[in-house]
C-alpha positions as CSV (number, residue, x, y, z in Angstrom):
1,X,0.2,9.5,0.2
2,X,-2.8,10.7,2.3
3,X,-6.0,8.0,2.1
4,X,-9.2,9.1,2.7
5,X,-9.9,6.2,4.4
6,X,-8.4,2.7,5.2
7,X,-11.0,1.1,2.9
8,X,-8.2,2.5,0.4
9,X,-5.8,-0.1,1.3
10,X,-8.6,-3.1,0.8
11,X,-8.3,-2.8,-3.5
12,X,-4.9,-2.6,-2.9
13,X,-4.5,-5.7,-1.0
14,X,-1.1,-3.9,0.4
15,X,1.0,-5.1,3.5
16,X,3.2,-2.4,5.0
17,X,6.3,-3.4,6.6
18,X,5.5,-0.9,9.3
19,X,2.9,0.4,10.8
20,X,3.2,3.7,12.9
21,X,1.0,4.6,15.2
22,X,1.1,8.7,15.7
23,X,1.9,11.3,13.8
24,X,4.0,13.1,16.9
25,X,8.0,14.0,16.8
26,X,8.6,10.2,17.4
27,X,5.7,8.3,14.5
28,X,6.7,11.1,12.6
29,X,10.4,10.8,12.8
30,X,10.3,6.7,12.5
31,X,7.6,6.8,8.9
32,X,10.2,9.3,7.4
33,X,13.4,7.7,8.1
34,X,11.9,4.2,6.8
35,X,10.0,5.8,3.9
36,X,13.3,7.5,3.3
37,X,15.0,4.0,3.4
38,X,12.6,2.5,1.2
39,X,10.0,0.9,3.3
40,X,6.6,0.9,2.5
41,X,4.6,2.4,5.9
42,X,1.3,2.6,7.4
43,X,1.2,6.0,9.7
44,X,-2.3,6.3,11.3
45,X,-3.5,9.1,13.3
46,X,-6.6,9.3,15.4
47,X,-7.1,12.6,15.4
48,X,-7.6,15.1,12.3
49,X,-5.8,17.4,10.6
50,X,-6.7,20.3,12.9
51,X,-8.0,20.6,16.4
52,X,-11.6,19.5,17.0
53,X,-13.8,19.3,20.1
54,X,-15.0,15.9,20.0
55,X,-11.7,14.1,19.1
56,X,-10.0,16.0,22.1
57,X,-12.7,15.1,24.3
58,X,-11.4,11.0,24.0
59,X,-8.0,12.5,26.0
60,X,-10.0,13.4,28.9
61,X,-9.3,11.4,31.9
62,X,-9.2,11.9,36.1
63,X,-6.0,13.0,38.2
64,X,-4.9,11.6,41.7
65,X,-2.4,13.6,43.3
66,X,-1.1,16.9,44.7
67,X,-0.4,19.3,43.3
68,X,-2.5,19.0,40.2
69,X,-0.9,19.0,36.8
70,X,-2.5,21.0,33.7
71,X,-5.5,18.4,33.0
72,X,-5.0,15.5,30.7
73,X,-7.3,16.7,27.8
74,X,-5.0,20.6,27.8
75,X,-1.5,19.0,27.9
76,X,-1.5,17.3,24.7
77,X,-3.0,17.1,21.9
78,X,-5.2,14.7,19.2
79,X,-4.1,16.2,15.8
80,X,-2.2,15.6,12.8
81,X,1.5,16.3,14.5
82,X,0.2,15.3,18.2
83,X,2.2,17.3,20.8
84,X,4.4,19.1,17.9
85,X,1.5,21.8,17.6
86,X,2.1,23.1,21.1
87,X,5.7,22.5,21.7
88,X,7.8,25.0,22.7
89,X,11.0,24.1,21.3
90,X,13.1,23.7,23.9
91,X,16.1,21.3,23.4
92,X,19.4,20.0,25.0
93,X,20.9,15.9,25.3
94,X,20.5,13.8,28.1
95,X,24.3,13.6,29.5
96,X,26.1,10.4,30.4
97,X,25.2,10.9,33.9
98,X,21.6,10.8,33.2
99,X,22.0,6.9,31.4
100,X,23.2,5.8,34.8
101,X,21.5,5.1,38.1
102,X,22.1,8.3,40.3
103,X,20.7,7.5,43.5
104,X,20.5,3.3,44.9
105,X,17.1,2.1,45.0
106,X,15.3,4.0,42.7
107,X,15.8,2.0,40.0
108,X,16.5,5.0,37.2
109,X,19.5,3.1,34.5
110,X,19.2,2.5,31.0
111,X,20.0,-0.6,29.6
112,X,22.0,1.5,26.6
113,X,24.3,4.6,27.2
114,X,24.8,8.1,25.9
115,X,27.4,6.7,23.0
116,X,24.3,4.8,21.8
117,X,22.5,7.5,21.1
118,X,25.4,10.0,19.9
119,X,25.3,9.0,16.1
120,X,21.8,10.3,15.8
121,X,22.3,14.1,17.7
122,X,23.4,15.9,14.5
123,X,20.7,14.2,11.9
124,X,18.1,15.0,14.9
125,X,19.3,18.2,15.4
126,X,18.4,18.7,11.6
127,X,14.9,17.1,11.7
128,X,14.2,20.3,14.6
129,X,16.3,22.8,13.1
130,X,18.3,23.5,15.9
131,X,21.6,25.5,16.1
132,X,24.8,24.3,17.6
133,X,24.8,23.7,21.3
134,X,27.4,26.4,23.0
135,X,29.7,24.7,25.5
136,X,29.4,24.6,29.4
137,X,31.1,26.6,31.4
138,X,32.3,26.1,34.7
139,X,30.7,28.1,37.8
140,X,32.8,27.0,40.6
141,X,33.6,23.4,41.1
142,X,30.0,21.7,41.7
143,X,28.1,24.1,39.1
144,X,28.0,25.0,35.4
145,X,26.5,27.3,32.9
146,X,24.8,25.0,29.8
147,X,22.4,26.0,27.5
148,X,19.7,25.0,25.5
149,X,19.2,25.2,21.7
150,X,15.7,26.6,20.6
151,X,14.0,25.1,17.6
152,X,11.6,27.6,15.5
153,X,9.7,25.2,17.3
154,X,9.3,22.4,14.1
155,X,5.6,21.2,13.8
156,X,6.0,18.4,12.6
157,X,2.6,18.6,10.6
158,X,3.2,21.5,8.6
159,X,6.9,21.3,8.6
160,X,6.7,17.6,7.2
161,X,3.0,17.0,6.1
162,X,3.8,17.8,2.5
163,X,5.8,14.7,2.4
164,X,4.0,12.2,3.4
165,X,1.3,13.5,0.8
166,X,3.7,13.2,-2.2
167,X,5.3,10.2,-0.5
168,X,5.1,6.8,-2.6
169,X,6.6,5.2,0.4
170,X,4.2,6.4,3.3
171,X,0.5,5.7,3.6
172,X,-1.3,8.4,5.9
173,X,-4.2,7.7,7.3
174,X,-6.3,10.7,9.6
175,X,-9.2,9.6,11.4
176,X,-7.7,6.1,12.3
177,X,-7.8,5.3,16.2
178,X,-6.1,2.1,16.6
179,X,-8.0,0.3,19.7
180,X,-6.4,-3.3,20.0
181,X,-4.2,-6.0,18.7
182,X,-4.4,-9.4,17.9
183,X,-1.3,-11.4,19.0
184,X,-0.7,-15.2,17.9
185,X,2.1,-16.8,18.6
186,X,4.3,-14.2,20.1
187,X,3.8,-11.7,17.5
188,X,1.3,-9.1,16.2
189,X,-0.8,-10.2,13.4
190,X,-3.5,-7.2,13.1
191,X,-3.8,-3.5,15.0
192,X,-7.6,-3.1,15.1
193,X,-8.3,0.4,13.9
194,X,-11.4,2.1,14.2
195,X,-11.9,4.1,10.6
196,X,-13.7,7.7,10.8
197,X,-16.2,5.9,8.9
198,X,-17.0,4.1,12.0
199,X,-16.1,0.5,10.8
200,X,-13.5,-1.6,12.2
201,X,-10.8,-2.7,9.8
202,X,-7.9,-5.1,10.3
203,X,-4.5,-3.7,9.5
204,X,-1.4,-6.1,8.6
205,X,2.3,-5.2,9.2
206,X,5.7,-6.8,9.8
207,X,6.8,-4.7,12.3
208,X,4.2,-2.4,14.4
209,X,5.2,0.9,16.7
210,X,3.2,2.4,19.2
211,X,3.9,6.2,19.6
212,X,1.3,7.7,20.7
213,X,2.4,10.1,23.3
214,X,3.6,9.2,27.2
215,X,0.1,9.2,28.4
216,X,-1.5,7.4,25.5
217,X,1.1,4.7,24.8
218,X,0.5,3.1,28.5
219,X,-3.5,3.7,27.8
220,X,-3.6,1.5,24.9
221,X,-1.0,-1.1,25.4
222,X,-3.1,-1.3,29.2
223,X,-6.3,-2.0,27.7
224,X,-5.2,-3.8,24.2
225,X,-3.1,-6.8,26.9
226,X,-6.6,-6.8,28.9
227,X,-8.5,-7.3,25.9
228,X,-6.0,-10.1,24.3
229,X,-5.7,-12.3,27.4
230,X,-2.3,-10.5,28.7
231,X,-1.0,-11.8,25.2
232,X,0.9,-8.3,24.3
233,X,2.5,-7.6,27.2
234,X,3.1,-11.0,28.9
235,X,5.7,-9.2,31.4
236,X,2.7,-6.2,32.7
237,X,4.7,-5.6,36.2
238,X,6.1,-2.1,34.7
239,X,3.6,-1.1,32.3
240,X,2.0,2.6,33.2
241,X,4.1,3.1,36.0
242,X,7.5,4.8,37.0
243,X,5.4,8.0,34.9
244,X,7.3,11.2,35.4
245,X,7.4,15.0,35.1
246,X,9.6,17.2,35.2
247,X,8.9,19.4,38.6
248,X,8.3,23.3,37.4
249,X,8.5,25.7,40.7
250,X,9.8,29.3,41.8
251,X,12.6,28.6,44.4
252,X,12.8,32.2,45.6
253,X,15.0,34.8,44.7
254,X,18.3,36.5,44.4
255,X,20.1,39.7,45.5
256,X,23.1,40.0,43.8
257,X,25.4,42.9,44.3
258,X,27.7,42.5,41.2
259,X,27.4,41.7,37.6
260,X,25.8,38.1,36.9
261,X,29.0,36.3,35.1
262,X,27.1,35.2,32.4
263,X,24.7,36.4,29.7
264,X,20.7,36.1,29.7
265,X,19.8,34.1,26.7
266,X,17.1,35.3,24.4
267,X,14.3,34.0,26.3
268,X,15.8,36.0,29.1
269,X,17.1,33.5,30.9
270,X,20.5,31.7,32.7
271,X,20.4,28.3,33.1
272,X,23.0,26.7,35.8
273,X,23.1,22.8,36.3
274,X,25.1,20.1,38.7
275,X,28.5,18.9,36.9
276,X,28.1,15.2,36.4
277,X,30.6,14.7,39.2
278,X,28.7,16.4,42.2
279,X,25.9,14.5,40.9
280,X,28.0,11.2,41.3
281,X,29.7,12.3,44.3
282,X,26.9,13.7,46.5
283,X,23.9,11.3,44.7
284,X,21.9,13.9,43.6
285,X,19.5,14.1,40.8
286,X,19.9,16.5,37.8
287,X,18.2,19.9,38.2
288,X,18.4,23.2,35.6
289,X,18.2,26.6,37.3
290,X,16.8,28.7,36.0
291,X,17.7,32.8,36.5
292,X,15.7,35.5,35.5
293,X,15.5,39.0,35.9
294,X,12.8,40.1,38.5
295,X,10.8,42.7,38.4
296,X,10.9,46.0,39.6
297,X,10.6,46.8,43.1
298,X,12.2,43.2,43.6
299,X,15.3,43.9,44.6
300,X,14.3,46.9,47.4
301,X,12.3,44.3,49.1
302,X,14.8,41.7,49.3
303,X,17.2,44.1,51.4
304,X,14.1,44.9,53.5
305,X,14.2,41.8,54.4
306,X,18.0,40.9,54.3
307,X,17.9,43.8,57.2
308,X,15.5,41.8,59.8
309,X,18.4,39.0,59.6
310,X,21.6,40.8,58.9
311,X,21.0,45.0,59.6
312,X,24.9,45.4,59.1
313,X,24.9,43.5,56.1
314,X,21.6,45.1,54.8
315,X,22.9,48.7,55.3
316,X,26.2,48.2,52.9
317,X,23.5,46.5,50.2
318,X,21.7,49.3,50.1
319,X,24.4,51.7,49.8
320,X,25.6,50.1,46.6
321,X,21.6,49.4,45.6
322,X,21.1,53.3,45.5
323,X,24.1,53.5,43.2
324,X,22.8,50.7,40.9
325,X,24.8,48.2,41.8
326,X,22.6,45.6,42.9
327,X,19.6,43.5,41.2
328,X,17.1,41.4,41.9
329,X,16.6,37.8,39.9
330,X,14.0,35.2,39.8
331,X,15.1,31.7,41.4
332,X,13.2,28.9,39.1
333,X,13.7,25.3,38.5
334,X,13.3,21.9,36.6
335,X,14.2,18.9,37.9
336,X,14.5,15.5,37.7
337,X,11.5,13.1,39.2
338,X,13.0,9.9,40.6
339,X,11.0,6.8,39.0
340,X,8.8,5.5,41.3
341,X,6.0,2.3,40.8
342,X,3.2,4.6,41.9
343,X,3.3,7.2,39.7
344,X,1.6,5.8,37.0
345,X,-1.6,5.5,34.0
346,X,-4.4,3.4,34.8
347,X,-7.4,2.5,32.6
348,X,-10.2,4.6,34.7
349,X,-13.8,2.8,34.7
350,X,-15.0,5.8,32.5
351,X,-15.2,5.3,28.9
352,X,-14.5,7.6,26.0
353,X,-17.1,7.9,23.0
354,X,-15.7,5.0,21.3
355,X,-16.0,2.3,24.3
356,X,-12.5,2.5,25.6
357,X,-11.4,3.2,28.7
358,X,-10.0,6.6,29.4
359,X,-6.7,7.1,30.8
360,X,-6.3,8.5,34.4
361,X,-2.8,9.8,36.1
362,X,-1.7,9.2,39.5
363,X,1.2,11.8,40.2
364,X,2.2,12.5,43.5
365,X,5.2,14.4,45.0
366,X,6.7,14.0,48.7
367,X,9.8,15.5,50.4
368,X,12.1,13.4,48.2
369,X,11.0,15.5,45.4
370,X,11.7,18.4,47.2
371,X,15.7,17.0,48.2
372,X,16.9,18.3,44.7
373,X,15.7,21.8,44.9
374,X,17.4,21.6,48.0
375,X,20.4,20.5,46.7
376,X,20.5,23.0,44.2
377,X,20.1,26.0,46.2
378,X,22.5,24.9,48.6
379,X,25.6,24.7,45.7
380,X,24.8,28.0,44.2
381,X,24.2,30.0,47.7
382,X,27.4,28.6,48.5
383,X,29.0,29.5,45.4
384,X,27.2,32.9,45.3
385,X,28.9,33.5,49.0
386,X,32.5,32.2,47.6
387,X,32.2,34.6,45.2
388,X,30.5,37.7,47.5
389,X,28.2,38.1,44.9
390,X,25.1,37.3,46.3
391,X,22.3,35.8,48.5
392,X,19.2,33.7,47.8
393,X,15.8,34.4,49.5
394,X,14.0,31.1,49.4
395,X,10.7,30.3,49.4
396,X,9.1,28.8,52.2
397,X,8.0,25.5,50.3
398,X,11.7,24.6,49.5
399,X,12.9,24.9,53.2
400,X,10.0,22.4,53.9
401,X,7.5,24.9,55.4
402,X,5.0,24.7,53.5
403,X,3.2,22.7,51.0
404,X,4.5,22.5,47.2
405,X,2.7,25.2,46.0
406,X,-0.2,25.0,43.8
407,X,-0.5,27.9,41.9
408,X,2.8,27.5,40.4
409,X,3.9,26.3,36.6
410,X,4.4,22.9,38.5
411,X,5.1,20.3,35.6
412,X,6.4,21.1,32.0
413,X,4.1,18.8,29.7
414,X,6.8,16.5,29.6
415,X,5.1,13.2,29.9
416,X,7.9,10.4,30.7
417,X,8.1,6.7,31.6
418,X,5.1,4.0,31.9
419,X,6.3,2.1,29.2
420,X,10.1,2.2,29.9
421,X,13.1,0.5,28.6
422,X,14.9,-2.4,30.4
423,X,17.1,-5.3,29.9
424,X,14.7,-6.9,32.5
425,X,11.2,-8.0,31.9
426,X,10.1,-7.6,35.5
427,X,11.3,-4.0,35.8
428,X,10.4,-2.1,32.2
429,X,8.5,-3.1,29.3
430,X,10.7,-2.8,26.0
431,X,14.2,-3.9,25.7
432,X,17.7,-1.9,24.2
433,X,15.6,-1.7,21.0
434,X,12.3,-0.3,22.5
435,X,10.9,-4.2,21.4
436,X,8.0,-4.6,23.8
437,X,9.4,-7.7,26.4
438,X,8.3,-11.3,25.1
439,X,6.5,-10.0,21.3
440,X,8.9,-10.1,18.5
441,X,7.4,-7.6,16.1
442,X,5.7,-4.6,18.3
443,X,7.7,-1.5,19.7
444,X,7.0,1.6,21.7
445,X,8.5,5.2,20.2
446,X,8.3,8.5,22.3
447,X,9.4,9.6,25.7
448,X,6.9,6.7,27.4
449,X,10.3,4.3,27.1
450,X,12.6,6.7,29.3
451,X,13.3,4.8,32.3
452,X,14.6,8.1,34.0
453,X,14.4,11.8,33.6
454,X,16.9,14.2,33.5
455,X,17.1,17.4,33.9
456,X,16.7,18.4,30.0
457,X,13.3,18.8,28.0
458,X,12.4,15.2,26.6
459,X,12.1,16.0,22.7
460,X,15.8,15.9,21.0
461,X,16.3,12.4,22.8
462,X,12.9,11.2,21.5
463,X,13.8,12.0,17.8
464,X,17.5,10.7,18.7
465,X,15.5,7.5,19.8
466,X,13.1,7.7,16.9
467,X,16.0,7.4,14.6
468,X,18.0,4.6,16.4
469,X,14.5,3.0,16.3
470,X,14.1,3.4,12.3
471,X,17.7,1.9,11.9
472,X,17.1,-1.4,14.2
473,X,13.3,-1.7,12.0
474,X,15.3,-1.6,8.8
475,X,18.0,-3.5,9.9
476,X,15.9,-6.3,11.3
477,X,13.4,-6.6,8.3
478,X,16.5,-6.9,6.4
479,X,18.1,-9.2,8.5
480,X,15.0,-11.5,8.8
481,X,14.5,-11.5,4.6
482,X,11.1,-9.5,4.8
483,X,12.3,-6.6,2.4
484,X,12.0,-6.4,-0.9
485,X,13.0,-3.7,-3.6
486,X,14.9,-0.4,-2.8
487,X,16.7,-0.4,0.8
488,X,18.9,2.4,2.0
489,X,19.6,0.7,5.6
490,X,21.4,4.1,6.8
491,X,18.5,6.2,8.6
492,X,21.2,8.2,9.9
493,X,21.2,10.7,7.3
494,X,17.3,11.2,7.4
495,X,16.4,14.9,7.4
């Protein structure tokens, strides 16, 4: 049910086996599932039902770095439904390859594997609406075709509001911005919430889950283990750093002089990625192409400019361009940022309006980041020239001649890592089961516990996670004796 205020809970004396912090694809994922299973929820949301000025205003924060990403108060969002209301509903699994540590050094393996997340795809897959993936196909031996699924794209608070308002399971509570803990022996006894009304209230739950978006979760775990004593997060080492993006930037483009061999999809686009085996083999990281078609006058320009290098080669071009046999496409990419300590969230010395510190980014990229472009346009030029089909005009950037360009998309709001996942202490800060290191009862949801990338967009795996999550919450309440009345343990069938 929605409650006006928290006060509502304080005639009702009611302790929630979970509370859920956020209301985005991964809180709202976890409070269904366990209301589903018969758990009795506290999901509290700082922000409103709709988009205000002066509850964005506590996302703004600072940027260190080049080039700049979209600022922290534009890429996400402090609503009912968090990030959900500007998603663009892209989708595709993380692949085996991606669970495993591509490159030595860096740092990037999960402490669980694809397989542990496979029983979730198809009840995730429902939650967002998605159609069936198609399968790869080959392009050569180092490259394939994939492609991603498109959801309508599901906002999660209009899509899913209605139930927690009719819920008898689910508590909702707008207006609630959750600004510490208090830890006692290992485990979290209160959240201290911050009611719209202004007053600070003292919530109680068994189990407690922080998903409050990858630049938020590191913000308040940071400043709630500096305000209990370095209680909450006894292992810090890890915690706001190893923060990724995934790298948006045009990498040129191409002439081809025969059909493409494969289909535009219907956002106009072709998307060609590494096979898991050249990534192995050649320790790579994973990267989506991206092909589009150019615009006109394109094509004319790139023999132009083919003829300063290659006249010979130009002239027969341009023979078949005047009989339409030859286009011009737009070279794009996404790619996967190696985790690295320094990109990371740290508590600025500005304040937002409620007295907590606001959340500034340090994001940097070097000529490592620039390797897997590299890579990338090395296999398809190659396979483009196996196949006398085609050349690429780079961009100056990608051959290291310039700068990373700052005018470009440059990052896709996909806000990764700084509280990640590790069988370590030292080196992440939640476990297999996203259990923050050394507290028995508080976890992190949400892209924040990715300890590496991939090439794919971050939302299907953070409702694959949300739902793994729900299952361990239920099975461990059950497990410890803390549940009573109705229990469906199975959140796999959650829709």
């Amino acid at each position: 049910m929605l409650l006006d205020s928290l006060g509502a809970l304080d005639a009702r004396s009611r302790r929630h086996d979970v509370c859920v912090i956020g209301t985005g694809p991964a809180g709202a994922t976890i409070a269904r599932a366990l209301g589903e299973a018969g758990l009795s929820v506290l999901l509290l949301e700082a922000g409103e039902e709709s988009w205000n000025e002066a509850s964005q205003a506590v996302y703004e924060g600072d940027f260190y770095g080049s080039p700049a990403l979209l600022p922290l108060s534009v890429s996400r969002l402090r609503q009912f439904g968090g990030a959900s209301n500007h998603w663009g509903g892209w989708c595709r699994p993380l692949e085996a390859v991606d669970f495993e540590n591509k490159i030595g050094g860096l740092d990037g393996a999960w402490p669980i594997g694809r397989g542990d997340l496979e029983p979730w795809l198809a009840p995730a897959m429902r939650i967002l609406q998605l159609p069936e993936f198609a399968p790869d196909v080959a392009f050569g031996d180092s490259l394939r075709h994939v492609t991603f699924a498109y959801s309508p794209p599901v906002n999660f608070a209009s899509l899913y509001g209605d139930d927690f308002r009719r819920s008898k399971r689910v508590d909702l509570a707008l207006g609630s911005y959750v600004t510490g803990f208090d830890v006692a022996a290992g485990r979290v006894v209160h959240a201290r919430v911050r009611d719209r009304d202004g007053a600070e209230r003292l919530v109680a739950a068994r189990r407690f889950v922080v998903c409050t978006g990858g630049v938020e979760n590191s913000r308040l775990l940071l400043w709630a283990n500096q305000q209990s004593g370095g209680k909450l997060v006894p292992e810090p080492a890890a915690l706001g750093r190893y923060w990724m993006e995934h790298p948006h930037f045009t990498l040129g483009h191409i002439l081809l002089e025969s059909d493409f061999p494969f289909e535009f999809d219907s956002n106009g686009t072709v998307f060609i990625a590494p096979t898991p085996a050249v990534i192995r083999d050649r320790g790579i990281l994973g990267f989506g192409l991206r092909i589009h078609p150019a615009k006109e006058g394109v094509a004319r320009k790139l023999i132009t400019e083919l003829a300063c290098v290659a006249p010979g080669l130009s002239e027969k071009v341009f023979q078949r361009f005047n009989k339409r046999l030859v286009c011009g496409l737009l070279l794009r990419a996404s790619w996967e940022q190696p985790p690295r300590a320094y990109n990371r969230i740290v508590l600025s010395d500005r304040m937002d309006a409620f007295g907590i510190p606001r959340a500034d980014l340090h994001w940097y990229l070097d000529d490592f980041d620039r390797r897997t472009p590299q890579a990338a346009v090395e296999l398809l030029g190659a396979e483009l020239a196996a196949r006398g089909i085609g050349r690429i005009r780079l961009d100056r950037w990608v051959e290291g001649l310039e700068d990373f360009p700052p005018d470009d998309e440059i990052g896709g709001n996909h806000h990764m890592g700084g509280t990640r996942m590790s069988s370590d202490p030292r080196h992440g800060v939640v476990d297999s089961d996203c259990r923050v290191h050394g507290i028995g009862n508080l976890y992190v949801g949400g892209s924040s516990v990715f300890p590496s990338a991939g090439f794919s967009n971050p939302t299907l795996t953070i409702v694959q996670l949300a739902l793994r999550l729900s299952d361990h919450l239920v099975r461990s309440l059950a497990r410890d004796g803390e549940l009573h009345g109705s229990l469906r343990v199975d959140t796999r069938g959650a829709a």
